[in-house]
VOLUM-508370 format. One record per residue (C-alpha): x, y, z. Coordinates in steps of 0.02 Angstrom, whole numbers, padded with zeros to 5 digits, always signed. Layout:
BEGIN
XYZ...
***
This chain:
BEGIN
+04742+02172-01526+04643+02156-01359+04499+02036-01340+04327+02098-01395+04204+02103-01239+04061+01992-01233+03892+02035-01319+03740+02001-01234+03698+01862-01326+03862+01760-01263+03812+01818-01083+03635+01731-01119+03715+01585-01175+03843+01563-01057+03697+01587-00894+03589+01456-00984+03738+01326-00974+03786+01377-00795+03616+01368-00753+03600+01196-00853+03757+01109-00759+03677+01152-00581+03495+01064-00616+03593+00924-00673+03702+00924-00532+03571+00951-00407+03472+00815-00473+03586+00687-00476+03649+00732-00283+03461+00723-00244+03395+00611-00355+03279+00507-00182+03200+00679-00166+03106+00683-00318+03059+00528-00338+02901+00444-00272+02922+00347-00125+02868+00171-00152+02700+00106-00057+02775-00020+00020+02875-00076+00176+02974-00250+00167+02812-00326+00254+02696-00260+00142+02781-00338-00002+02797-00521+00068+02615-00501+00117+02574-00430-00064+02673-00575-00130+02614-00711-00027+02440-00653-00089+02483-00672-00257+02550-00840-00224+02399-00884-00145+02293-00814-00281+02371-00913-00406+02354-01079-00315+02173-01050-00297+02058-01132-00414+01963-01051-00539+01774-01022-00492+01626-01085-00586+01463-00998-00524+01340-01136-00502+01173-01063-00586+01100-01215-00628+01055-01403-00579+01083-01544-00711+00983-01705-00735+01017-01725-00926+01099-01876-00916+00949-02023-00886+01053-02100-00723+01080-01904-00629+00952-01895-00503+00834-01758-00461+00864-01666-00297+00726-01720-00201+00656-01597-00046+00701-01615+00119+00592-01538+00246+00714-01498+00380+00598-01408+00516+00408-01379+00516+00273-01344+00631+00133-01249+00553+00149-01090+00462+00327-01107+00473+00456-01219+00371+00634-01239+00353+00657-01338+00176+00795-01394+00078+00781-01389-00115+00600-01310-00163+00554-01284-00317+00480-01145-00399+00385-01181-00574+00285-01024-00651+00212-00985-00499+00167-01126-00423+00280-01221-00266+00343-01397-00290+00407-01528-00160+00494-01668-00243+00483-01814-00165+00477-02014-00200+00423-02016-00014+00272-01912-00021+00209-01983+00149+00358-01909+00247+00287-01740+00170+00168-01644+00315+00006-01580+00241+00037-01453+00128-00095-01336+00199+00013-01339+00360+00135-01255+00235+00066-01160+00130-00088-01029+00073-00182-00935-00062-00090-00803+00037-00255-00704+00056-00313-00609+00200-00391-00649+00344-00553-00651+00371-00671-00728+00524-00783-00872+00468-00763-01065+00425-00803-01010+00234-00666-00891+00240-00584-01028+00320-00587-01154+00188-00548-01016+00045-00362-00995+00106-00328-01188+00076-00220-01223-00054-00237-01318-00222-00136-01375-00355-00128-01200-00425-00040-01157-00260+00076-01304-00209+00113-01473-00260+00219-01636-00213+00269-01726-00360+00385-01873-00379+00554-01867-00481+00493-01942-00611+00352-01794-00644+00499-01676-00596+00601-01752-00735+00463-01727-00869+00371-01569-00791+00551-01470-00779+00657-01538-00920+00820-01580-00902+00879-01451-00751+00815-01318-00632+00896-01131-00609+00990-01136-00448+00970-01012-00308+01092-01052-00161+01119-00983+00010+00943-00953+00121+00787-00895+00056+00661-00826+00159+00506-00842+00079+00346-00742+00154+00168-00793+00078+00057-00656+00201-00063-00530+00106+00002-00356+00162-00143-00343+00283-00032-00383+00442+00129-00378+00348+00104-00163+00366+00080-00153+00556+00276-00126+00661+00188-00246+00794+00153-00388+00658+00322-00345+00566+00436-00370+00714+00345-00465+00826+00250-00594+00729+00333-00593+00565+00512-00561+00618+00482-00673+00778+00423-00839+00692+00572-00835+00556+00702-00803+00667+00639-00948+00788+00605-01046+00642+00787-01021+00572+00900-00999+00754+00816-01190+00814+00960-01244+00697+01097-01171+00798+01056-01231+00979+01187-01169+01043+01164-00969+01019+01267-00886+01167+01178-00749+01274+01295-00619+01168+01210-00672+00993+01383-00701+00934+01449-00806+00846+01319-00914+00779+01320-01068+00657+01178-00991+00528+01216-00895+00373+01139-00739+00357+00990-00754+00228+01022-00681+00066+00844-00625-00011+00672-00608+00062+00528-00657-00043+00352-00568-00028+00237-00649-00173+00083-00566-00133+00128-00397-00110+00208-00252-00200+00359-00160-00133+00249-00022-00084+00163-00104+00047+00275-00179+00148+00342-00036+00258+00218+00033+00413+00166+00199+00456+00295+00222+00586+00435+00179+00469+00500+00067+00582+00496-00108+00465+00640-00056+00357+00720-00002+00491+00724-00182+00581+00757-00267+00412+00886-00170+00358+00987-00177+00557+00964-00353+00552+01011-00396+00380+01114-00257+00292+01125-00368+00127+00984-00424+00099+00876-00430-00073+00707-00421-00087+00570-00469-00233+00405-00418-00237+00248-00486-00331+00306-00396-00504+00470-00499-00462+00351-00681-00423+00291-00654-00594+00435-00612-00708+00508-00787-00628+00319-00862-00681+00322-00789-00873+00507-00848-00892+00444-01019-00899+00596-01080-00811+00596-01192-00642+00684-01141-00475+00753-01219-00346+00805-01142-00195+00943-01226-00111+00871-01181+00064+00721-01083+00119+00613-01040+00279+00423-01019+00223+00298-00919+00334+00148-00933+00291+00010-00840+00415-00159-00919+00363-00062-01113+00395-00006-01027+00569-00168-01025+00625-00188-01205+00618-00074-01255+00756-00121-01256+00952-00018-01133+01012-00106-01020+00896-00256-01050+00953-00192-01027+01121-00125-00867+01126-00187-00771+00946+00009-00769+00882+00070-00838+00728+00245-00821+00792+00197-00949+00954+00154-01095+00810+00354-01094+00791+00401-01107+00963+00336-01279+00935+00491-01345+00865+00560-01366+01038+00725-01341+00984+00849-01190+00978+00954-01081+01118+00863-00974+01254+00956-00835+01185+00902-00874+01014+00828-00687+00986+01001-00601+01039+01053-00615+00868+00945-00500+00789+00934-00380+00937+01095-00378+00939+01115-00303+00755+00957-00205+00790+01072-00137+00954+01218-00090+00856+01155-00004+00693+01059+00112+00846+01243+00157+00874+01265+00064+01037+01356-00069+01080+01296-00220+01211+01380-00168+01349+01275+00022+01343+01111-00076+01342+01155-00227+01466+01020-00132+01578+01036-00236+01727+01082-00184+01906+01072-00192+02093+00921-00118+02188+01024+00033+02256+01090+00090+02089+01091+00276+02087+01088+00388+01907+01246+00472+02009+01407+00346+02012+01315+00223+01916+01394+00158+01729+01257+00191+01579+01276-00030+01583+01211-00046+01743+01074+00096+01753+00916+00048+01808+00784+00131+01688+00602+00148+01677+00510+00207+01533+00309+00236+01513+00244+00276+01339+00113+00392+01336-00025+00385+01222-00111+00538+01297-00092+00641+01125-00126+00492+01008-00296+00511+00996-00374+00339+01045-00320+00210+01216-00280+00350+01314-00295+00343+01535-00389+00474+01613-00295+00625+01600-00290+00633+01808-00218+00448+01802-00089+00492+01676-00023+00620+01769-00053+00545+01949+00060+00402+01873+00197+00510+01804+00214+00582+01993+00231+00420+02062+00369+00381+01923+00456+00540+01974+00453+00482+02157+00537+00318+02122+00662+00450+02020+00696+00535+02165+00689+00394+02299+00788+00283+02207+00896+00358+02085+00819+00274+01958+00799+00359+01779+00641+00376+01732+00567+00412+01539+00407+00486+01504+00411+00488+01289+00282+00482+01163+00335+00371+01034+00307+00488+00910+00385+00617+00958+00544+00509+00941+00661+00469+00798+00683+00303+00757+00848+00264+00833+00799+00369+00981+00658+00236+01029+00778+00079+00971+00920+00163+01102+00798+00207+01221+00707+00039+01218+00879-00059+01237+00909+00032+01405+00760+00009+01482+00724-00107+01625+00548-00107+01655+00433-00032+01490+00235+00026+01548+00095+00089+01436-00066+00072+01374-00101-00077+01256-00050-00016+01094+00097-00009+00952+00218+00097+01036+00244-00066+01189+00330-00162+00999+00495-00095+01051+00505-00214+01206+00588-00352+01085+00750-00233+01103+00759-00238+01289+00885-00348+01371+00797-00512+01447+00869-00504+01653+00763-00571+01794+00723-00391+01818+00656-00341+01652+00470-00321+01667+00326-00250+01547+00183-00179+01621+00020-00144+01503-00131-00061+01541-00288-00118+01481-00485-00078+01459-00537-00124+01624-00710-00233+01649-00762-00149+01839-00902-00003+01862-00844+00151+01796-00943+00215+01924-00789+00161+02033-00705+00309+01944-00832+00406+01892-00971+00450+02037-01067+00576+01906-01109+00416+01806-01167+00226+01844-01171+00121+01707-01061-00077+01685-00932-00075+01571-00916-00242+01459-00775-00387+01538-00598-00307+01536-00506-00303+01393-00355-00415+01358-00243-00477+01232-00113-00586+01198-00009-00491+01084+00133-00401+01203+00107-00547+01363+00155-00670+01228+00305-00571+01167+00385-00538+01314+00366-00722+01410+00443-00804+01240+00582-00666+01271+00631-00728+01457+00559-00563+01531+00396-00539+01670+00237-00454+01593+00095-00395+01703-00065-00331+01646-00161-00197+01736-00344-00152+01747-00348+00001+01865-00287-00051+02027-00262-00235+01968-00113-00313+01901-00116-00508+01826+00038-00596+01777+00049-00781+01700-00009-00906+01729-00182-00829+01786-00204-00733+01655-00388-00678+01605-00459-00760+01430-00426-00629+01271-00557-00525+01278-00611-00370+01148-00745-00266+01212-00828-00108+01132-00702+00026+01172-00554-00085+01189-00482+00020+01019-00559+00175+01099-00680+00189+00995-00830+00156+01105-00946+00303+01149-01052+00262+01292-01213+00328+01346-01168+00444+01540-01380+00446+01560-01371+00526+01736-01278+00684+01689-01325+00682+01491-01149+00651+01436-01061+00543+01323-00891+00448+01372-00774+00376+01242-00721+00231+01405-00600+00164+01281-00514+00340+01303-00539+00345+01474-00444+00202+01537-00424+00236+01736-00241+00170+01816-00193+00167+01991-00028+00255+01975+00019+00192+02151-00020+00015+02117+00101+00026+01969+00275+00112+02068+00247-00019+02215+00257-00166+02070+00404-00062+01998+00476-00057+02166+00442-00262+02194+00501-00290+02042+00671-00188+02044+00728-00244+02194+00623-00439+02194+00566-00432+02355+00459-00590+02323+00612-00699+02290+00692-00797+02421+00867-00784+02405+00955-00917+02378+01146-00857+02391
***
């Protein structure tokens, strides 16, 4: 009897097994294939190892929150004033008790008037009444001994550490880019970078910890930024990490009941600014902190340095410095020589005589073509943000009428070239420029606020009324005549006409490309190679 051929079934079962046998067989013969491949060289696993080894020979961290006198023989940390001119402090251990400032001291005659220090952080108004309304008292700040500390705070104080920056201004000025940057921004940073002397021209690598929260306890947080948006740009380039409280913030410390003490903090304070001479020298708060005599020329590199980099450049694309023949053609973005006037001619108020303006921009355009040097007309603007930070940390010599837009000089790079030229209300006949109409305009107007900035920055500054230019040291007094904000609308009797002179501001385009010439090539200097 013959065997029975296989039913389909058996087939099945038979294919399954064959089938069965081969995945196993494969697998096994390729088993590396189908397994992950590990994340890690040989190196990678010492250097995750060594880590771990490292890790566990580290000590376990206690976050300090909090400073202890409990026990009767601990002492209280007493203040330290480390740096202080008026307005502006550097100090070491303030306290902060429901709303009001402390200095703890045992010493209190080592302590500098506290009105040097701090306000009532009110705004500024003219007038010896107003005057004496922005002192401080004892509702403000006090100095105390350690005893009084011991029995006024308890037995300890919350601890803040790292650098505080705290700001008592109203937002009056605090809301103005010029202010922000210039006056605000200025004084801290001086304030601070006097405690690394030795800054290098680079702005790297410095001794001084980057601050970790900025205080504002007279203002909310929406009243801090400017109509140009260009604040939180500047605080946010310079300081990517840092915090910042508000008055709703001052307060929730006050109702908590709790001291504070900040292990290190740099107080500006705008009202006490105003005491000191060099305020009342040149109208800047920020000019009361070059006082401290101390610090690195290149003290400001640091933050123009950050400023420089969140614009997307680095140092070497805004070194801005070159030889008098340097052509646009052949020549290295570094070492481009680059003019740039800001025009206010659409803004409204300021504004040169429209025939000046444009008499001026053919001049520039000659240099352009003379030269090779790049020239910028812009309206401020009409630019983004980082397009006037870029542009601004390029540029070689900067020229416009006084006004908000000449700010962005603090991001040019300080060379014995670098020049700002700033055209003022002039105090001449307009007749001189306007033969339909004789009538004396009030003394020329002129102001501290940009001269100031750019001498304390290394660079020239030259002011211009008409066919004039000053430079320091004969400067004319500060002077704010009717029109000088354009606002002035003056009788023309001889042709029945009005003139708003502060919008009429006549230039001697000329005048301005020979200084530009002087200037770019310093004819006036002897050389000395």
């Amino acid at each position: 009897m013959g065997f029975a051929p296989p039913t389909p079934r058996e087939i099945l079962l038979i294919f399954l097994l064959l089938a069965s046998l081969y995945v196993i067989f494969i697998w096994e013969t390729h088993r590396e294939q189908f397994l992950p491949v590990p994340f890690q060289s040989n190196s990678l696993k010492d250097s995750v190892q060594s880590a771990a080894s490292q890790e566990q020979e580290q000590e376990l961290q206690v976050y300090q929150t909090r400073v202890s006198w409990e026990h009767p023989k601990a002492p209280v940390p007493q203040t330290r004033i480390i740096a202080h001119v008026p307005g502006w402090s550097i100090i070491d251990h303030l306290y902060i008790f429901k709303g009001v400032v402390y200095i703890v001291s045992d010493v209190p005659s080592s302590i500098p008037n506290v009105s040097a220090i701090y306000s009532k952080g009110i705004d500024i108004e003219l007038g010896r009444e107003a005057e004496l309304a922005r002192l401080p008292d004892d509702t403000d700040i006090r100095v105390i001994s350690t005893g009084q500390a011991r029995r006024l705070f308890g037995k300890g104080a919350q601890f803040l550490d790292g650098v505080t920056i705290l700001v008592n201004d109203p937002p009056q000025f605090v809301r103005h880019y010029y202010h922000w940057a210039a006056e605000l921004f200025f004084g801290l940073w001086r304030t601070y970078s006097s405690l690394d002397p030795s800054i290098p021209a680079s702005g790297r690598p410095t001794s001084l910890p980057p601050p970790r929260r900025m205080w504002f306890p007279r203002l909310d947080a929406f009243r801090w930024r400017d109509y140009s948006f260009m604040n939180q740009y500047i605080l946010r380039a310079s300081f990517p990490a840092l915090t910042m409280e508000f008055v709703d913030d001052w307060d929730d410390r006050r109702n908590m009941g709790v001291p504070w003490v900040l292990e290190r903090v740099v107080v500006a304070d705008r009202s006490a600014a105003m005491m000191a001479l060099n305020y009342q020298r040149y109208q800047r708060t920020a000019a009361s902190a070059f006082g401290l005599g101390r610090g690195s020329a290149s003290w400001w590199m640091v933050i123009r340095g950050n400023v420089v980099r969140f614009a997307g450049m680095e140092e070497e694309e805004a070194e801005g410095e070159a030889g008098a023949g340097a052509v646009a053609e052949g020549a290295s973005k570094a070492n481009a020589i680059v003019i740039t006037y800001i025009s206010r001619q659409e803004w409204g108020r300021r504004m040169l005589i429209q025939q000046d303006h444009e008499k001026l921009v053919r001049e520039l355009r000659k240099l352009e073509r003379v030269y090779g040097w790049e020239v910028n007309v812009v309206m401020a603007e009409k630019m983004t943000r980082l397009e006037q930070l870029r542009l601004a940390a390029r540029t070689t010599i900067m020229m416009g009428v006084h006004g908000n837009g000449l700010t962005n000089l603090v991001w040019m790079k300080p060379n014995a070239r670098s020049t700002v030229m700033e055209f003022f209300y002039p105090g001449k006949a307009l007749s001189d420029t306007f033969s339909f109409c004789s009538f004396l305009l009030y003394a020329g107007g002129f102001a501290h606020d940009y001269e100031y900035t750019t001498r304390a920055l290394g660079m020239t500054h030259y002011g211009f009324w008409n066919d004039v230019a000053f430079t320091s040291p004969d400067l004319p007094l500060p002077s704010y005549p009717e029109g000088f904000q354009g606002r002035f609308i003056a009788p023309c009797y001889s042709s029945l006409m009005f003139l708003v002179v502060g919008n009429s501001i006549p230039l001697d385009g000329e005048a301005v490309a020979a200084l530009c010439i002087q200037r770019l090539t310093l004819e006036e200097e002897v050389d000395d190679g």
